[in-house]
RONUMI-271948 format. One line per field, with one value per residue (C-alpha): residue in one letter; x, y, z; chain. Coordinates in steps of 0.25 Angstrom, whole numbers. Layout:
BEGIN
code <- c(a  ...)
east <- c(X  ...)
north <- c(Y  ...)
up <- c(Z  ...)
unit <- c(A  ...)
This chain:
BEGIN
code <- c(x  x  x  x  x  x  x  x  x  x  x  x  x  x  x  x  x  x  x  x  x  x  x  x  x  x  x  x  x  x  x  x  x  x  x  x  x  x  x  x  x  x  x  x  x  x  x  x  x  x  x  x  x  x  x  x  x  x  x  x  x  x  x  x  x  x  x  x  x  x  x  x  x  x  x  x  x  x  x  x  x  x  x  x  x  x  x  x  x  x  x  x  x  x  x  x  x  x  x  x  x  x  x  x  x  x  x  x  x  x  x  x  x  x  x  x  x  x  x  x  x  x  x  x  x  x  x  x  x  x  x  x  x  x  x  x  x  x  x  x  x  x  x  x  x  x  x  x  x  x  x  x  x  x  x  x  x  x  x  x  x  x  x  x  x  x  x  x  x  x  x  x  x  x  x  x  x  x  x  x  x  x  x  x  x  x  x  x  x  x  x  x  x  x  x  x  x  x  x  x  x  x  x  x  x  x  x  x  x  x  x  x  x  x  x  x  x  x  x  x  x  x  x  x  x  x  x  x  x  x  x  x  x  x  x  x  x  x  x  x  x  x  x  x  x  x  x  x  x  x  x  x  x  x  x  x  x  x  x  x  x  x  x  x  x  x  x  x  x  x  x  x  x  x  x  x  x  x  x  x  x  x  x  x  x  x  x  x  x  x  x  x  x  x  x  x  x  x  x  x  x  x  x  x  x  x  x  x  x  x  x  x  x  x  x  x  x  x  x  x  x  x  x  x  x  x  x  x  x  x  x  x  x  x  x  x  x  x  x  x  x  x  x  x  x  x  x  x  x  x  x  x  x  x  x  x  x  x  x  x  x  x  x  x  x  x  x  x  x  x  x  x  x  x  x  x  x  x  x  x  x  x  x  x  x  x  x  x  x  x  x  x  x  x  x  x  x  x  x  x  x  x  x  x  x  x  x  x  x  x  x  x  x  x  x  x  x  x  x  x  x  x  x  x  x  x  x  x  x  x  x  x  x  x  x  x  x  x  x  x  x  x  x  x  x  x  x  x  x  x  x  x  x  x  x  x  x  x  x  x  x  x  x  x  x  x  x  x  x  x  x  x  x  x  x  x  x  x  x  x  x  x  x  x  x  x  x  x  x  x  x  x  x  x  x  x  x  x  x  x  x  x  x  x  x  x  x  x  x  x  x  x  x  x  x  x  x  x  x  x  x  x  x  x  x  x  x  x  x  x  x  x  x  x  x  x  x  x  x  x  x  x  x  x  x  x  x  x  x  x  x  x)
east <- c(646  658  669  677  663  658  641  634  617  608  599  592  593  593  580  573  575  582  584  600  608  619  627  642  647  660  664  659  657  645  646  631  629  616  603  593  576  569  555  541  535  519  516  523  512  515  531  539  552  559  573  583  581  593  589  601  611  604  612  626  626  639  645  639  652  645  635  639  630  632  623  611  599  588  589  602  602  586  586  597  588  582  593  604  595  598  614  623  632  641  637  645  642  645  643  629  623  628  622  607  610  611  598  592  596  595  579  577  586  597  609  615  615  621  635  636  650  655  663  668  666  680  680  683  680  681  669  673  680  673  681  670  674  664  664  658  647  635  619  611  615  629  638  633  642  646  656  670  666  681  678  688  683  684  678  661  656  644  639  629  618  626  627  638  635  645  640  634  629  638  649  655  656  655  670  672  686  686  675  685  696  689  684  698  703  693  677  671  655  650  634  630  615  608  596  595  602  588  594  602  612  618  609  609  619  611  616  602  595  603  600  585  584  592  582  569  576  579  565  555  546  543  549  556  552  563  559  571  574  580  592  594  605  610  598  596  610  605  592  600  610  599  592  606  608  592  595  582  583  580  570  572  560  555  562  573  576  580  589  596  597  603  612  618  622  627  637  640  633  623  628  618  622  619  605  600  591  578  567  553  551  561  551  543  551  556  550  547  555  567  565  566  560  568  559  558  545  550  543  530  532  519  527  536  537  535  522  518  519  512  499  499  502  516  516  524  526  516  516  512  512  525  533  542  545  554  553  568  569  560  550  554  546  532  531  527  512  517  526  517  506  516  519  504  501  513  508  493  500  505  521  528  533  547  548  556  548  549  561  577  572  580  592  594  605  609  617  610  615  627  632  630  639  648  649  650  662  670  670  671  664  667  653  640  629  618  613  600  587  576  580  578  589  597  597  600  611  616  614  623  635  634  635  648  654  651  649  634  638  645  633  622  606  604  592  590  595  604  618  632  643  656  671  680  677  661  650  635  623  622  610  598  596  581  578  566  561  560  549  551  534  534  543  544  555  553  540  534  534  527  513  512  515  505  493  496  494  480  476  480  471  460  457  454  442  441  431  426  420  415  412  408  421  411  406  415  403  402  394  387  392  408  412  419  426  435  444  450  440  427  420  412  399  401  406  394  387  401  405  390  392  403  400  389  399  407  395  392  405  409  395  392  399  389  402  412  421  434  447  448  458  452  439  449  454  439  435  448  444  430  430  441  434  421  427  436  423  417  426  437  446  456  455  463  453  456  446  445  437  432  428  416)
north <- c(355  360  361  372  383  391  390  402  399  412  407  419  434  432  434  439  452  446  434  436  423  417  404  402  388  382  366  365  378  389  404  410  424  432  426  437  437  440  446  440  442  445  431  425  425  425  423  432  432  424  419  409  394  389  375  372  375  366  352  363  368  363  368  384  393  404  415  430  442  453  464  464  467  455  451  446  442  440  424  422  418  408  402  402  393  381  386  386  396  407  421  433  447  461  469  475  462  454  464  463  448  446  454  444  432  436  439  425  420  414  423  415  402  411  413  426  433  446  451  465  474  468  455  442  428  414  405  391  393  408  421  430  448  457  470  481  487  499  493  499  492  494  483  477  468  462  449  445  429  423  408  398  403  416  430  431  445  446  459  461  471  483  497  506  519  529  536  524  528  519  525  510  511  498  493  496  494  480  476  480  473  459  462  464  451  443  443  427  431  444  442  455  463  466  471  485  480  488  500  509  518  520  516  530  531  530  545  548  543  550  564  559  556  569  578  571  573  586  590  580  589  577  561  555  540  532  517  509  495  491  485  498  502  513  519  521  528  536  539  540  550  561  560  563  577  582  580  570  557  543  530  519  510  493  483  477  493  493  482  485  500  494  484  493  502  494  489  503  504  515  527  533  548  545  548  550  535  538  528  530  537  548  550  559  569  573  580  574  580  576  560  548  534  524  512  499  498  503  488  491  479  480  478  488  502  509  503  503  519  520  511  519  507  511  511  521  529  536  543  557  568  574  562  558  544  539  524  523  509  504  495  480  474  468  479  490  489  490  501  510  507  511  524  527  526  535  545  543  546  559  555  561  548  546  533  527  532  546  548  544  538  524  520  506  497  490  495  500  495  505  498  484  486  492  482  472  481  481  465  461  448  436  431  438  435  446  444  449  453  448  442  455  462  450  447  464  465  452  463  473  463  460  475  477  465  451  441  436  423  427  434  423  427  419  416  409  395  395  389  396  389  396  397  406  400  396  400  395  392  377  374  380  375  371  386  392  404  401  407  413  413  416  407  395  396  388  381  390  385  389  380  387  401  395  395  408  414  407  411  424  424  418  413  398  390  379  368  359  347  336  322  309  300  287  293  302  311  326  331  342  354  358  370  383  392  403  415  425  418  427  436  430  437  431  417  411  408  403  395  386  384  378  371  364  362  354  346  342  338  331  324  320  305  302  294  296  309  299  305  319  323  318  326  339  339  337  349  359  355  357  370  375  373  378  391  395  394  402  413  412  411  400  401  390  378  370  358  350  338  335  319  317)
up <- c(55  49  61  53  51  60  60  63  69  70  81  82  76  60  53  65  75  88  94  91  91  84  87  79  79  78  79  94  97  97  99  101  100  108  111  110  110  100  102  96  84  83  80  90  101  114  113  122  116  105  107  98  97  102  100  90  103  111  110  106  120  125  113  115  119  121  119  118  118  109  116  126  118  120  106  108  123  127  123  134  146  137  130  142  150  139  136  146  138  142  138  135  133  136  150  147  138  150  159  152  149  166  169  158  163  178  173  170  182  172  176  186  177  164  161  156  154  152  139  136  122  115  124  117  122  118  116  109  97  97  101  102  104  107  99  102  94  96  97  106  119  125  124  111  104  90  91  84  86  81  76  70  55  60  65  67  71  76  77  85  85  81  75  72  80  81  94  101  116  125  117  111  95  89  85  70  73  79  68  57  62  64  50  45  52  45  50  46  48  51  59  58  64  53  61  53  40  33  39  30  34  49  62  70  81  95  96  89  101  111  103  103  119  122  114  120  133  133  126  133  143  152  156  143  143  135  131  125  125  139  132  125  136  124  124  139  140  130  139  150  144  138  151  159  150  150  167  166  175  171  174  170  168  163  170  159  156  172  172  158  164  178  171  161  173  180  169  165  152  157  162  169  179  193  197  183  185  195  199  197  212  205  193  202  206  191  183  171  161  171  169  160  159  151  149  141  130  117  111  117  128  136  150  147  153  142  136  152  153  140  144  156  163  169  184  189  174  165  152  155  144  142  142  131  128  118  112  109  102  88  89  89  75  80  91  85  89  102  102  95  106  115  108  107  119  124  117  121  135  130  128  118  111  103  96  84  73  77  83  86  98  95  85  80  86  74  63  47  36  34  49  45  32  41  50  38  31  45  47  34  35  27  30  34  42  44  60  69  58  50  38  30  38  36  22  21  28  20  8  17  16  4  1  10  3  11  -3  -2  0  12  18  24  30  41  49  62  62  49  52  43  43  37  37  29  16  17  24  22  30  32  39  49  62  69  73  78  86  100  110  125  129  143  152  139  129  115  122  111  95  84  86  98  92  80  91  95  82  80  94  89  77  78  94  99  103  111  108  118  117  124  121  130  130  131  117  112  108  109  121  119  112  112  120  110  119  108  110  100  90  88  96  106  100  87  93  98  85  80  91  93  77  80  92  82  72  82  88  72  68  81  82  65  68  78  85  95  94  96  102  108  99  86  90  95  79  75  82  79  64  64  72  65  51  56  63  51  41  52  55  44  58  63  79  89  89  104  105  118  118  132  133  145)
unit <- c(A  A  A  A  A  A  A  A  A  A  A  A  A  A  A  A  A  A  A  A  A  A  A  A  A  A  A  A  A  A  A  A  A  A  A  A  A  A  A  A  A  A  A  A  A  A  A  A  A  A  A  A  A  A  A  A  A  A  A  A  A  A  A  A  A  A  A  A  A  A  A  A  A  A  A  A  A  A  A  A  A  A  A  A  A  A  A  A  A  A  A  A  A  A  A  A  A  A  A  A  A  A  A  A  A  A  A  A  A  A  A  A  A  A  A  A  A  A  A  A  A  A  A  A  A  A  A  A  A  A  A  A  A  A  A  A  A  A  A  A  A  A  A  A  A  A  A  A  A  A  A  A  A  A  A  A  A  A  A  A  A  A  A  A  A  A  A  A  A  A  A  A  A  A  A  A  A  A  A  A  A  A  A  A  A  A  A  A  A  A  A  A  A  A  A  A  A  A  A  A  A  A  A  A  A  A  A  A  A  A  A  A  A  A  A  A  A  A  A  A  A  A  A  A  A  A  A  A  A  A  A  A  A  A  A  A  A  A  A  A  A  A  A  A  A  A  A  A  A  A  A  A  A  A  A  A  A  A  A  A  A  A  A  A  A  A  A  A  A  A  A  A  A  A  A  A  A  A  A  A  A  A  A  A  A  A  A  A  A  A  A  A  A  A  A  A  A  A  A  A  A  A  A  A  A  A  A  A  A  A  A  A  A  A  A  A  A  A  A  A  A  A  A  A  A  A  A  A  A  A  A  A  A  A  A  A  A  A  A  A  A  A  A  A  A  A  A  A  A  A  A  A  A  A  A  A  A  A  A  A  A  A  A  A  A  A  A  A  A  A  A  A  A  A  A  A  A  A  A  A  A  A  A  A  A  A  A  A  A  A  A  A  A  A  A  A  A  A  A  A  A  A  A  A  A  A  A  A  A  A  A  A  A  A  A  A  A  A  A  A  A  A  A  A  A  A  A  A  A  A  A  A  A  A  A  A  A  A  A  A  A  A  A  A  A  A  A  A  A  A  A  A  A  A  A  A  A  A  A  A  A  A  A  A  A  A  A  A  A  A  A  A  A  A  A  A  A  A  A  A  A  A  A  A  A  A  A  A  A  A  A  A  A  A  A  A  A  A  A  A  A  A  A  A  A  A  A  A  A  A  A  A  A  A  A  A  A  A  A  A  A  A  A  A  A  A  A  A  A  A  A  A  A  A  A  A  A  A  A  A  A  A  A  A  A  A  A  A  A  A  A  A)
């Protein structure tokens, strides 16, 4: 490695939705930024949650400086309890992203052993050979952040997830001012989000919403049920705020939305009127048209409040006609399904039901295509590199920068793993790093790979069956007939037949040679490979083949 280039490793984030995480290396020294989750995709069976494979840090540790947090949503801070365990690193971030990052670790009993710091909006700190300032800029959490990273070939901004809003709720405007003057300095590399670069135009302000909340509230002739993201701290002021004018009072319900709602209080990021916030005992002396639940389930999550209430399942809250509940968020992609089941079944109940498709109900937290020009014309980037979106959002806000005058050979796509190295005079990508998806299932994390995964899916398809058979160890003969035990394969009124035929296709094959079956797992593979031949001619159908050969 060049000692005189900087190196910038995606390990998570580019070509994919979430996961964020970025790692900037210079001679002896590495910067990494976030370290989010990403959620599974439909063929990933069984996985809880995805998170960034980290295995190209492992033998660097001693040379990690730090790792700074640009705001609190899970996609940039979910990974923390699985990655901190294996890097004692420091970890700095703003007021409420430490705030949520705490409750986080404190879950998985990791807080005590984690150094976690404080930095102010317009802090700067050092970190090796890195001056990293955080700047201000509107998403749809408080204290969300893009980052002025100063290196020894010059200034990186990182930008975070970001928009441009002119009337954002907490009432904190991103910084044009302080984005311009860095660009008329001399910006090195801009990494920008480019998670709505198919937008056109502006995203609408979070004003919309506001206006939206405040109409249903004032209209709604029973409870008004909001469902939002529990991070969405923005979103729950809004809440808060339309239920304060229409002299309504507020429940808040879901156990992560309890803790963000108590933390963000606490720190002074939620103003909430004295006595506005009642308990479930309280629920019964209102009338309904004086009362509102805030509750987590806009992803159709079958434990969380929301979808609970609308199974009729909730223990202390149910849908009742008259009620109006309001899904303020979009469905993540893959959980549609999920969410329209929820919506259905809401409206089975006799809700009246406000949802994305219908109404101003939620507003994006990233900026449209007009924003991320903007953001690009402000900083003035010597080199470009689109951030945080599947490979079409990528390569189109590529397009965008070219347009607003970054040369195309100043502008590279990335994906996970691929290492730039650049200075003021060149910039390419050198190389890609071992990279793969690593899977949190249940308590294991990256115990799961791709054979594994591979199983799953055939399970899926086509079901499993067991053969069993036995053989005399003296002889190595068969003894009587195998055993065929299967599951998701056929229906068990059109598998008798099938499976005695191929019990006797078994017996012929293994019994022809008139010897000795010789070693269990040469007679295993003998069996998976006459079964399997024989079933597929059969039922056109590939299911799990498991034989156990059972010496007497």
């Amino acid at each position: 490695m060049s000692v005189d280039k900087l190196r910038v490793i995606p390990l998570g984030g580019l070509g994919e939705i979430g996961k964020n995480m970025m790692a900037l290396e210079y001679g002896d020294d590495i910067l990494l930024i976030d370290a989010g989750l990403m959620f599974p995709e439909e063929e990933m069976l069984g996985i809880d949650l995805v998170i960034p494979d980290t295995s190209y840090l492992l033998d660097k540790k001693d040379r990690i400086c730090g790792l700074v947090i640009t705001h609190g949503h899970e996609d940039h801070i979910g990974a923390l309890p699985y990655i901190l365990p294996s890097f004692s690193v420091p970890v700095y971030s703003t007021p409420l992203t430490h705030g949520l990052i705490s409750v986080k670790l404190k879950e998985h009993r990791l807080l005590a052993q984690s150094q976690l710091n404080v930095v102010q909006i317009g802090d700067t700190i050092h970190l090796g050979v890195f001056s990293v300032e955080f700047l201000p800029v509107n998403h749809s959490i408080p204290d969300a952040t893009a980052l002025a990273i100063r290196t020894p070939v010059g200034v990186v901004i990182h930008s975070g997830d970001f928009k441009l809003d002119h009337t954002p709720v907490d009432g904190r405007p991103t910084s044009f001012a302080r984005l311009a003057q860095l660009g008329a300095e001399g910006v090195l590399l801009l990494l920008s989000d480019s998670t709505y670069a198919e937008m056109a135009g502006y995203t609408p302000s979070e004003k919309v919403v506001g206006d939206f909340l405040e109409r249903i509230m004032s209209e709604a002739p029973g409870r008004v049920i909001v469902a939002t993201f529990a991070s969405l701290i923005s979103r729950v002021q809004q809440v808060i705020d339309a239920a304060v004018k229409y002299n309504r009072k507020v429940m808040v319900t879901g156990r992560s939305m309890i803790a963000n709602v108590e933390i963000a209080r606490d720190l002074g990021y939620l103003k909430i009127p004295q006595g506005t916030l009642v308990g479930l005992k309280d629920l019964e002396s209102l009338r309904p048209d004086r009362v509102t639940i805030v509750a987590t389930g806009t992803q159709g999550e079958p434990t969380s409040s929301l979808v609970r209430m609308a199974n009729g399942d909730h223990p202390q809250i149910q849908i009742v006609p008259k009620d109006t509940v309001i899904l303020s968020a979009t469905p993540i992609p893959g959980n549609e399904a999920l969410v329209n089941r929820t919506i259905d079944n809401l409206f089975r109940l006799g809700a009246s039901v406000y949802y994305s498709k219908i109404s101003d109900v939620h507003v994006h937290g990233h900026g449209s295509q007009e924003e991320l020009k903007m953001m690009i014309s402000l900083t003035r980037p010597r080199y470009f590199v689109p951030i945080h979106g599947e490979f079409r959002h990528l390569t189109l806000h590529a397009h965008l920068a070219h347009d607003v005058g970054v040369p195309p050979e100043r502008t590279f796509v990335m994906e996970d793993g691929d290492v730039l190295e650049l200075d003021f005079e060149t910039g390419r990508i050198v190389d890609k790093i071992p990279y793969s998806n690593v899977y949190v299932d249940g308590l294991g994390v990256g115990d799961i790979g791709q054979v594994v995964l591979r199983d799953r899916q055939a399970l899926s398809r086509d079901g499993i069956v067991v053969i069993i058979v036995t053989a005399d160890k003296r002889t190595g003969k068969i003894v009587g007939r195998p055993d065929l035990i299967s599951r998701g394969f056929v229906d068990a009124r059109e598998s008798d037949a099938l499976i005695e035929k191929a019990k006797d296709v078994i017996v012929e094959a293994l019994s022809g040679s008139g010897e000795g079956l010789g070693e269990a797992g040469f007679v295993s593979s003998q069996i998976k490979d006459i079964a399997g031949r024989f079933l597929h001619k059969q039922t056109h159908r590939r299911p799990m083949i498991l034989p156990v050969v059972v010496m007497v």
